[in-house]
VOGU-3710 file (C-alpha; in Angstrom, 3 decimals, decimal comma):
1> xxxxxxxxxx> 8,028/-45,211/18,736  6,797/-46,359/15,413  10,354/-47,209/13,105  8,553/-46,429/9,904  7,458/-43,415/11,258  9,255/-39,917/9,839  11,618/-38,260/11,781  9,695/-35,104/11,945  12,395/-33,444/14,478  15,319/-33,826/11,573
11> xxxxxxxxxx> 13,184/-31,965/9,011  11,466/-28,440/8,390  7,860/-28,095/7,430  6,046/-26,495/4,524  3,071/-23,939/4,505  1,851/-23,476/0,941  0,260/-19,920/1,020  -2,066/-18,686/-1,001  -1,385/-14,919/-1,669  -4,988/-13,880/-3,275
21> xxxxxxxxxx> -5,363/-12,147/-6,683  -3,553/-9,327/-6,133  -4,399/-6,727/-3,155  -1,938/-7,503/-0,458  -4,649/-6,527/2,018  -6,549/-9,718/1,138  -3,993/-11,845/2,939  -5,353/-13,382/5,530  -3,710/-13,482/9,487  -3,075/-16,974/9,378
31> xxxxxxxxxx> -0,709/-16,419/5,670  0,837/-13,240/7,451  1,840/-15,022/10,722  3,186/-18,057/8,338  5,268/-15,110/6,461  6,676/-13,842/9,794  8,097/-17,272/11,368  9,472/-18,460/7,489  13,478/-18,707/7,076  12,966/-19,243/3,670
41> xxxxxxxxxx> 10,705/-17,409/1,168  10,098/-19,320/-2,632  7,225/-16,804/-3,822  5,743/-16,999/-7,437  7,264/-13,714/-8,729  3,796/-11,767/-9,007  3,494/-12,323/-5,581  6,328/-11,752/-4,232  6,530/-7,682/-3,310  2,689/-8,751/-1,862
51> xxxxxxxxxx> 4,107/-11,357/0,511  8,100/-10,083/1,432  7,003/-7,286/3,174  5,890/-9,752/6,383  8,659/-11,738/6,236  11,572/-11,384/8,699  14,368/-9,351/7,357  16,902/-12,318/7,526  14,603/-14,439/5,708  15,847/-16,289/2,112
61> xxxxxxxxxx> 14,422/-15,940/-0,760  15,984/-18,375/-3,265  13,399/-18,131/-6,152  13,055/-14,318/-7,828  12,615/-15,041/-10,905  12,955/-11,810/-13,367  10,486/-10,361/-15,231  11,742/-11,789/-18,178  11,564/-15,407/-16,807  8,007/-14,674/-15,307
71> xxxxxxxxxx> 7,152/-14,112/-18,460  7,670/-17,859/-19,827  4,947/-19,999/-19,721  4,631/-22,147/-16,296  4,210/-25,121/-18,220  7,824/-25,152/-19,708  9,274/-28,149/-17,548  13,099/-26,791/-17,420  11,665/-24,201/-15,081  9,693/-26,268/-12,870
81> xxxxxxxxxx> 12,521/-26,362/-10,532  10,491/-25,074/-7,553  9,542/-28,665/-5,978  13,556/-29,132/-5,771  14,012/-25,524/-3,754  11,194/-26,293/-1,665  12,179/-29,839/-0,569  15,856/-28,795/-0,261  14,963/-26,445/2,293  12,787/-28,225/4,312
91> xxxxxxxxxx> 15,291/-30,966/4,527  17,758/-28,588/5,796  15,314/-28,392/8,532  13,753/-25,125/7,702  10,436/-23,752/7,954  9,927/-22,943/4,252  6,659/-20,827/2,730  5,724/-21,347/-0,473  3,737/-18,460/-1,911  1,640/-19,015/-4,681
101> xxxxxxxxxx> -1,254/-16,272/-6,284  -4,652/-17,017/-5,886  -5,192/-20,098/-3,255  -2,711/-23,210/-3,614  -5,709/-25,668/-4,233  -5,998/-24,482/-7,578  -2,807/-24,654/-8,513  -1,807/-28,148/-10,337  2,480/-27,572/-9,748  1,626/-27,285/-5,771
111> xxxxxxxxxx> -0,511/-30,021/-5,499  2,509/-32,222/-6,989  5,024/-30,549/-4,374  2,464/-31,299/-1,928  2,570/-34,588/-2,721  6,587/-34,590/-3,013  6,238/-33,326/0,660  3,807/-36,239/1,807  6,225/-38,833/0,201  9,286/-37,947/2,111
121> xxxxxxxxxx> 7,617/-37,541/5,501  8,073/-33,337/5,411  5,402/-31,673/7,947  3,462/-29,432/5,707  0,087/-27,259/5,820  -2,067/-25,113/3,731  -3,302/-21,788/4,140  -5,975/-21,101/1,739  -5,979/-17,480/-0,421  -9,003/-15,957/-2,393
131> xxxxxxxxxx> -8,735/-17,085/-5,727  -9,002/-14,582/-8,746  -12,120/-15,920/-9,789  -13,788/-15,265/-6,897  -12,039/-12,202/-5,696  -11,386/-9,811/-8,809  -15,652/-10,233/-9,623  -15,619/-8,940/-5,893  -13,828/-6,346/-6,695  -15,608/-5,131/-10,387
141> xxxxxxxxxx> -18,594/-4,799/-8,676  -19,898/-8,548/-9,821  -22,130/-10,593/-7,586  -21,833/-14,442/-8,854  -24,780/-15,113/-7,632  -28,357/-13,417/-6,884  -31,647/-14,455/-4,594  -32,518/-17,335/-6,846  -29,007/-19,019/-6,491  -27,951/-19,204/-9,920
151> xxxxxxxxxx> -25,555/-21,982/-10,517  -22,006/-20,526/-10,881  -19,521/-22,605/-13,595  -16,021/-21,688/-13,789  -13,880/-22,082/-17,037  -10,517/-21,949/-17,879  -9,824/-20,948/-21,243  -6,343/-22,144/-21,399  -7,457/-25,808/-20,725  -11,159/-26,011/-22,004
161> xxxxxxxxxx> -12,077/-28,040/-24,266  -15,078/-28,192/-26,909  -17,369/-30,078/-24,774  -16,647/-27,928/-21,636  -17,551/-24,929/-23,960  -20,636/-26,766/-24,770  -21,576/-27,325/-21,626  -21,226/-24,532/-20,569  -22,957/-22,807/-23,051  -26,062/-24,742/-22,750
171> xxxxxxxxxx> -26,761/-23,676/-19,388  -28,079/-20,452/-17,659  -25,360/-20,665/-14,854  -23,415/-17,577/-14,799  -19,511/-18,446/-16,150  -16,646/-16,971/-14,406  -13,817/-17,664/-17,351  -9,908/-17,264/-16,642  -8,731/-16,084/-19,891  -6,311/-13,225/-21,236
181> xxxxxxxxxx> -6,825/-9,962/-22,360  -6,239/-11,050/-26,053  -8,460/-14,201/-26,100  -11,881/-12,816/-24,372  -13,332/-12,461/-27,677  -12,452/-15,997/-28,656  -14,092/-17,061/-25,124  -16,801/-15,414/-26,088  -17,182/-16,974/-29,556  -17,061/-20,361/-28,051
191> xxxxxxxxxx> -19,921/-19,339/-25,791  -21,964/-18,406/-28,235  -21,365/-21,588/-30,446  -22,095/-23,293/-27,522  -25,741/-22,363/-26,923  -25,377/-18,276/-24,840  -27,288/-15,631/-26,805  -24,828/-12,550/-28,487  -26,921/-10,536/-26,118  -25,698/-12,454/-22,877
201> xxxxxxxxxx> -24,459/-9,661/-20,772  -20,200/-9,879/-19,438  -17,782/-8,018/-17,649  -13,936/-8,141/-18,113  -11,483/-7,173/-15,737  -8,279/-6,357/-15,947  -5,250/-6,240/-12,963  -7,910/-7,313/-10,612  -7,534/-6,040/-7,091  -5,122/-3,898/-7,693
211> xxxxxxxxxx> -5,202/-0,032/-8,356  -4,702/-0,850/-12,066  -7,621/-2,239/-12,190  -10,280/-1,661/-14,580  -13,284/-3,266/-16,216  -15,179/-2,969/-19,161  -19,237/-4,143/-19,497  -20,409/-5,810/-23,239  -22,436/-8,340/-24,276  -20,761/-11,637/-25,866
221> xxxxxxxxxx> -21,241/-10,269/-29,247  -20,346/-6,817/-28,805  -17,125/-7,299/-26,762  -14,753/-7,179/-29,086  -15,493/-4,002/-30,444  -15,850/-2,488/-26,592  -12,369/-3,552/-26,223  -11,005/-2,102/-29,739  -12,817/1,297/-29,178  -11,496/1,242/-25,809
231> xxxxxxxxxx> -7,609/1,055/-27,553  -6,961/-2,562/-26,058  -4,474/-3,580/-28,252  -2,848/-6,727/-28,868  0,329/-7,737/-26,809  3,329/-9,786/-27,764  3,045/-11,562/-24,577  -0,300/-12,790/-25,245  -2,312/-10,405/-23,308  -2,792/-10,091/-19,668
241> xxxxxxxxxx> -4,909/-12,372/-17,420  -8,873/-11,211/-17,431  -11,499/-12,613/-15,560  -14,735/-12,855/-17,594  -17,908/-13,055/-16,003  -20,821/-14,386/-18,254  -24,670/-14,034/-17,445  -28,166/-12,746/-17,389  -28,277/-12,524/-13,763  -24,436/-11,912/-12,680
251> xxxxxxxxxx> -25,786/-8,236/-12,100  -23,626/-6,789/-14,765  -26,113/-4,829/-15,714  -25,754/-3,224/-12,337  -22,338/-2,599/-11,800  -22,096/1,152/-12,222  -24,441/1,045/-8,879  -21,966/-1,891/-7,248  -18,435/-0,560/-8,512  -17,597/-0,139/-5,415
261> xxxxxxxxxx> -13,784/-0,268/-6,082  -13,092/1,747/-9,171  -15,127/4,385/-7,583  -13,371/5,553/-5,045  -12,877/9,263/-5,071  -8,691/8,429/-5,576  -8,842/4,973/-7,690  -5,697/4,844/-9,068  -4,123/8,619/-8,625  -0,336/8,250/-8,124
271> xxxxxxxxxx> -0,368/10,788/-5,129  3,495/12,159/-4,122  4,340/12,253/-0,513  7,333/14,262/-0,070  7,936/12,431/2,970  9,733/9,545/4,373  8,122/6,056/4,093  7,910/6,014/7,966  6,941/9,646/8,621  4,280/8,967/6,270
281> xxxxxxxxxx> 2,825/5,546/7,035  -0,221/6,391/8,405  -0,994/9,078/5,964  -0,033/6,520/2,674  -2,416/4,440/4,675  -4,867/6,665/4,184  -4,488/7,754/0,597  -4,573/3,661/-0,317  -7,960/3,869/1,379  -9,558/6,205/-0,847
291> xxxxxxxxxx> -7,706/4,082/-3,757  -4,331/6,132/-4,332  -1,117/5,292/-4,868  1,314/6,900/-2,641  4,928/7,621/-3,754  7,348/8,580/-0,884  9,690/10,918/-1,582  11,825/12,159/1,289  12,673/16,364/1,010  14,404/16,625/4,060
301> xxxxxxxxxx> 17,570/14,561/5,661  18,133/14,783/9,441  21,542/15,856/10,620  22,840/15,486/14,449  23,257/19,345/15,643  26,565/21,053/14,681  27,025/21,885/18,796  25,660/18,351/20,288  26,687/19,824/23,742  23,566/21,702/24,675
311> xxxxxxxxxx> 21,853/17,842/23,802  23,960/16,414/25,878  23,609/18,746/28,940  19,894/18,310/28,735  19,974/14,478/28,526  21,819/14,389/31,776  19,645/16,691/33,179  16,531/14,354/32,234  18,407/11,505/33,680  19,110/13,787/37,400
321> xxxxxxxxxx> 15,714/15,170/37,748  15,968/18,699/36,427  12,579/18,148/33,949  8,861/17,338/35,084  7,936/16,956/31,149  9,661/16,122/27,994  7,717/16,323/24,965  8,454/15,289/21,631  7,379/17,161/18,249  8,162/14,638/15,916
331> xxxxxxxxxx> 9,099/11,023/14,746  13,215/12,485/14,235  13,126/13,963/17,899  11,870/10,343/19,051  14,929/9,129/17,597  17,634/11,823/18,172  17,223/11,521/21,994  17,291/7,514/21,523  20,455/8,096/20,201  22,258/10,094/22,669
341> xxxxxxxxxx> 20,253/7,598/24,855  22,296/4,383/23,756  25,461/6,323/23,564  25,594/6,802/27,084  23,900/3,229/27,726  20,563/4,549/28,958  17,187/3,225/27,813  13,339/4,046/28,126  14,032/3,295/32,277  15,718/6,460/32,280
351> xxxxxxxxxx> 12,318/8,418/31,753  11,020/6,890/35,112  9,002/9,765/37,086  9,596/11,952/33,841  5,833/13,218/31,995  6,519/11,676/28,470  4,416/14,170/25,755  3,867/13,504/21,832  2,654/15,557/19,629  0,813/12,851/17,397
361> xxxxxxxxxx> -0,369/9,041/17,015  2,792/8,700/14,709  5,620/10,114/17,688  3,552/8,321/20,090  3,817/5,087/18,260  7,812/5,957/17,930  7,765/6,570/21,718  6,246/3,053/22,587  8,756/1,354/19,844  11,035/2,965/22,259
371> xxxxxxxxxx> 9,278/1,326/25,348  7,919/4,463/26,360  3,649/5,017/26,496  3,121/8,894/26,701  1,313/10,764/29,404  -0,315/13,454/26,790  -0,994/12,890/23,269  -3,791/15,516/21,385  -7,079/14,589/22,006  -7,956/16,664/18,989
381> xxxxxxxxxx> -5,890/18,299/16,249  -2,581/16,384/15,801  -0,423/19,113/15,628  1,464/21,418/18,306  -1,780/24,191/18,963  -3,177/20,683/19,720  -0,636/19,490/22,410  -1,200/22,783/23,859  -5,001/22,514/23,887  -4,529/19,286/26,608
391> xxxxxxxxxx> -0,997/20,723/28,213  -2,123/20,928/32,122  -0,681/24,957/33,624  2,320/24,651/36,086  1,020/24,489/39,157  3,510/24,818/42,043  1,341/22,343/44,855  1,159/19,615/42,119  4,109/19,998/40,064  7,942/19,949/41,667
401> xxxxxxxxxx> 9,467/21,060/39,329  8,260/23,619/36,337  10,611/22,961/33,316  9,955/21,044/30,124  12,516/19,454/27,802  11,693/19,968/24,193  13,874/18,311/21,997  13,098/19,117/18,264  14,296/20,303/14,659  16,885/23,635/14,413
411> xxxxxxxxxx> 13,632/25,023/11,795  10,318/24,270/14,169  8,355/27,141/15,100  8,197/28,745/18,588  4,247/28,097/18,848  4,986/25,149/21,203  7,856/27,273/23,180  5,701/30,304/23,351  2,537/28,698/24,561  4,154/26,382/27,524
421> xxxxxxxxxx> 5,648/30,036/28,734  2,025/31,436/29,041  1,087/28,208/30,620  3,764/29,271/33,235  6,409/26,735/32,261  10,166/27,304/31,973  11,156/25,516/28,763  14,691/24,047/27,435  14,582/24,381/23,938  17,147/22,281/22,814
431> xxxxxxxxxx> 18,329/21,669/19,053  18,480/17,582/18,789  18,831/17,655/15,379  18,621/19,959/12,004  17,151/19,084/8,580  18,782/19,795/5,345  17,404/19,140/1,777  17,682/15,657/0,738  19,698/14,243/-2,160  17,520/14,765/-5,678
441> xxxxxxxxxx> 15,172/11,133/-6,074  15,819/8,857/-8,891  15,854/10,186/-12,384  12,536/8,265/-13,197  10,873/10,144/-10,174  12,594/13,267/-11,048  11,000/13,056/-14,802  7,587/11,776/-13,489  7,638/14,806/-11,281  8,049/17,553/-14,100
451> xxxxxxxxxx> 6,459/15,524/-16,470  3,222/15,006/-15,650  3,382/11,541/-14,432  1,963/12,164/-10,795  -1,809/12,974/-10,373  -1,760/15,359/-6,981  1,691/15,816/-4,679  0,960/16,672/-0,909  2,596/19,857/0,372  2,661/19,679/4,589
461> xxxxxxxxxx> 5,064/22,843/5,029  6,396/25,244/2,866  10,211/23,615/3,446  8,649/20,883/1,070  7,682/23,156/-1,174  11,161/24,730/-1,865  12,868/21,252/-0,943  10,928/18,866/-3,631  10,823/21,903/-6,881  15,130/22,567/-5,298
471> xxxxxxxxxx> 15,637/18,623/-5,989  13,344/17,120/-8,643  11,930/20,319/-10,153  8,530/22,172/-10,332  5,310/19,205/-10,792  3,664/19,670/-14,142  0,593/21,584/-14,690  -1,807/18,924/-14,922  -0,534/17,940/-10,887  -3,043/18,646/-8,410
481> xxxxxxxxxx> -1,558/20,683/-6,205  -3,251/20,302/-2,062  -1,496/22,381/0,669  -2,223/22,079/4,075  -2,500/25,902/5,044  -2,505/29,464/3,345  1,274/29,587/4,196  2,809/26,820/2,503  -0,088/27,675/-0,391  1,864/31,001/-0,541
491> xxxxxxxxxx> 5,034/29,574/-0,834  3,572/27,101/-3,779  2,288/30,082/-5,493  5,301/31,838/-5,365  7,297/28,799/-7,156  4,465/29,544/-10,107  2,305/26,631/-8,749  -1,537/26,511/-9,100  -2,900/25,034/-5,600  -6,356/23,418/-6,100
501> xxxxxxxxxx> -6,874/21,967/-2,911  -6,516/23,549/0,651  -6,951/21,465/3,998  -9,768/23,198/6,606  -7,427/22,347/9,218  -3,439/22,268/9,729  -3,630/18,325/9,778  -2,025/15,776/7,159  -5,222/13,672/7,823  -7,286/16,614/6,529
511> xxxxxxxxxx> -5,299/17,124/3,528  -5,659/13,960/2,552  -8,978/13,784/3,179  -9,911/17,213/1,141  -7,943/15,892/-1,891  -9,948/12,590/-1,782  -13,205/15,331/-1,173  -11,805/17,257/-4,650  -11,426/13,541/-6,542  -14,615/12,295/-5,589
521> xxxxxxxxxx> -16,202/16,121/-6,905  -14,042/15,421/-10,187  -15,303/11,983/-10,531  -18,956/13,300/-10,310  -18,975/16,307/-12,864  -17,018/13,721/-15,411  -20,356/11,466/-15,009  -22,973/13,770/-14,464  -21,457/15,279/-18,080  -21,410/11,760/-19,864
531> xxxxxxxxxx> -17,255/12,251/-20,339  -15,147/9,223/-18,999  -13,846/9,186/-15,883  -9,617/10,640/-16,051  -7,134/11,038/-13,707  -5,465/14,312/-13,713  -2,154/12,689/-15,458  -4,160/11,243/-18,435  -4,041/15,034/-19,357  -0,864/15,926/-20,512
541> xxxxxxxxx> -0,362/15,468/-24,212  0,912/11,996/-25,304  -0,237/10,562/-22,310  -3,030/7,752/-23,594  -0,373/6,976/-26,361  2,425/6,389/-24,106  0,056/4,390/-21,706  -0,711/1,897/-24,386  3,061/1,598/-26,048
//
């Protein structure tokens, strides 16, 4: 063994991560199976809600810095205490991830812990990100480049100098400039003392990647006045990062046919879920598709059952052979039998010979957390009069035994009970657990409810209805209001609520899906009539000032 070599076995290793401009869905798999194997987290505070969320939940996170101090300039050197966490940590022997925005190679500060990291010996790698420049243009709609393969120069205003302005300015290459929201027009003025033409077409773009993005298309003499008659105002803070894009041919002439982004049907609609963050995963997914924001906001708590007897008859009886089926309704039954499961030390063994039966691709996915694959999910609708659809008749040569365990909620509807009968099938319809209005959401929800802040809400059942106006109050008028069927549209009416959008079927899916149907409709009548594009909460009175205080 080589003496001088490093003792790589008494030391951790470093990945330095880049975390991309902004959308956490531009990480790539390589940063996101770094994030999961890390024991300790030092993330660049923008970054840090983008990258936490596929870390393990013991990891550390020594460095979250406040808003306040990720305000101060980088550059100030009594904060550069980063090198010093990460090298600390790696000593220690840990594997350490250091997040940074954008991709690490263009950050100067890494580059110097990199090197810290290559003098001591420390193991470390890089996994690249998509820088801002390159990703926000992506994102506005903004080719860099077109069939002729126009040179591309990028510029960063906060270092350039006079001749790279020159430079710059003298050529036809389109310019992709790093600057802030305050200092585009100066960018601009140094372009056009360089050599560019007032007429050169930009873009600017603001929060880029992100659902708060949004861009505005001048020329470099006119963009300054786009801005003020847009109501950009000045900020103490010195404005927030922009990235410019400067050209005759970086097809920002074109972007209203390339905004692929900012016109989705949803782009940037604060949607309310009255539903728990798991219950609603795959539905939030699906809102953040069509460019919403989803806000979960439970309406229901699950209790055990006041009489936990009849449970815990029919568990033993699952466990001794008296069921062919057992079919779960929902996410909370998944869990309420896993309960009484590990309280008696069973687990997902115990359903051996059993028929295992979900009612959806969310319960399903609870049931094979649980170790358990289901025999029947819906091939169609995702909903009970679905299950039923696929459920097989009892048939006495095929099936030993003819009853059916249904564990579910002390409110659910007999439609599942009542159609197994006519199928022939004795059913135990057991209580596993009962749902009770949830404690009232934060003040600031509570006020963004009945104020106007939210663009649409989500009503799956007429319980959330009473539940969500019981705890935070009725939504504001301007709130788009989507049900998903004539009943719990009733129910909204009846609490003085204006629906505007119905779903054709009884699915969540298809709720969401109609409201994205009714924003993309909006969206079109605002263009086809020359009036800017809105979301519903820019309405209310005060709102523009309030956005720009």
């Amino acid at each position: 063994m080589n003496p001088t070599a490093p003792n790589h076995s008494a030391s951790g290793q470093v990945t330095f991560l880049g975390a991309g401009p902004g959308d956490p869905g531009l990480l790539t798999l390589r940063a996101v199976e770094a994030l999961a194997s890390a024991d300790v987290l030092i993330a660049d505070p923008q970054v840090l809600d983008v990258v936490r969320v596929h870390a393990r939940a013991q990891v550390d996170t020594p460095l979250q810095a406040s808003a306040d101090e990720a305000s101060i300039p980088a550059d100030v050197p009594a904060l550069r205490d980063t090198a010093n966490l990460v090298m600390a940590a790696a000593r220690a022997g840990k594997r350490v991830v250091r997040a940074v925005s954008g991709d690490p190679g263009l950050d100067g500060y890494v580059a110097e812990e990199m090197l810290a990291c290559a003098a001591e010996g420390i193991v470390f790698e890089v996994v690249p990100g998509i820088a801002a420049a390159v990703g926000v243009p992506a994102y506005a709609g903004v080719p860099l480049r077109d069939a002729q393969g126009t040179d591309v120069r990028f510029v960063d205003a906060r270092t350039a100098d006079a001749r790279c302005w020159s430079e710059v300015g003298a050529s036809d290459a389109t310019a992709v400039v790093s600057t802030s929201l305050d200092s585009v027009a100066a960018a601009a003025g140094e372009l056009v003392s360089g050599g560019r033409k007032p007429d050169t077409p930009l873009t600017v773009t603001v929060a880029g990647t992100t659902t708060r993005q949004r861009t505005w298309t001048a020329t470099l003499g006119s963009v300054a006045q786009v801005l003020k008659a847009a109501k950009v105002l000045p900020s103490p803070d010195g404005g927030q990062p922009v990235i410019a894009v400067v050209g005759e041919r970086s097809a920002a002439a074109q972007r209203d046919r390339l905004s692929w982004f900012e016109s989705k049907p949803l782009f940037g609609w604060r949607v309310l879920v009255p539903r728990t963050k798991e219950q609603a995963a795959s539905l939030s997914d699906q809102l953040v598709s069509y460019g919403a924001v989803p806000h979960e906001v439970p309406t229901i708590a699950v209790e055990p059952p006041r009489t936990p007897q009849q449970m815990e008859r029919a568990v033993k009886g699952l466990v001794t052979g008296r069921y062919e089926w057992i079919a779960f309704t929902s996410v909370n039954a998944v869990k309420a039998v896993r309960e009484k499961f590990e309280e008696y030390g069973l687990d997902a063994r115990a359903f051996a010979g059993i028929k295992v039966a979900a009612v959806g691709e969310q319960t399903a996915k609870a049931l094979v957390a649980f170790g358990v694959k289901p025999d029947l999910v819906p091939s169609g609708e995702q909903s009970a009069a679905g299950l039923l659809e696929d459920w097989p008749p009892y048939d006495p040569v095929f099936d030993p035994i003819d009853r059916v365990f249904l564990p579910r909620a002390d409110i659910a509807t007999e439609t599942l009970v009542a159609g197994l009968i006519e199928l022939g099938w004795e059913v135990d319809d057991v209580t596993a657990y009962r749902t009770v209005r949830a404690s009232p959401p934060p003040a600031e929800t509570r006020e963004a409810i009945k104020g106007g802040g939210f663009d649409a809400v989500l009503f799956t059942s007429s319980s959330t209805v009473r539940n969500l106006v019981g705890i935070a109050g009725k939504p504001h008028n301007v709130t788009v209001i989507a049900c998903i069927g004539p009943a719990t549209a009733k129910t909204a009416e009846e609490h003085g609520l204006r629906v505007d959008v119905m779903s054709p079927e009884p699915s969540v899916h298809k709720l969401a899906e109609a409201l994205a149907d009714f924003g993309a409709a909006r969206r079109d009548a605002a263009l086809e009539a020359g009036d800017p594009v809105t979301r519903p909460s820019e309405r209310r009175p005060g709102s523009r000032r309030r956005a720009r205080s």
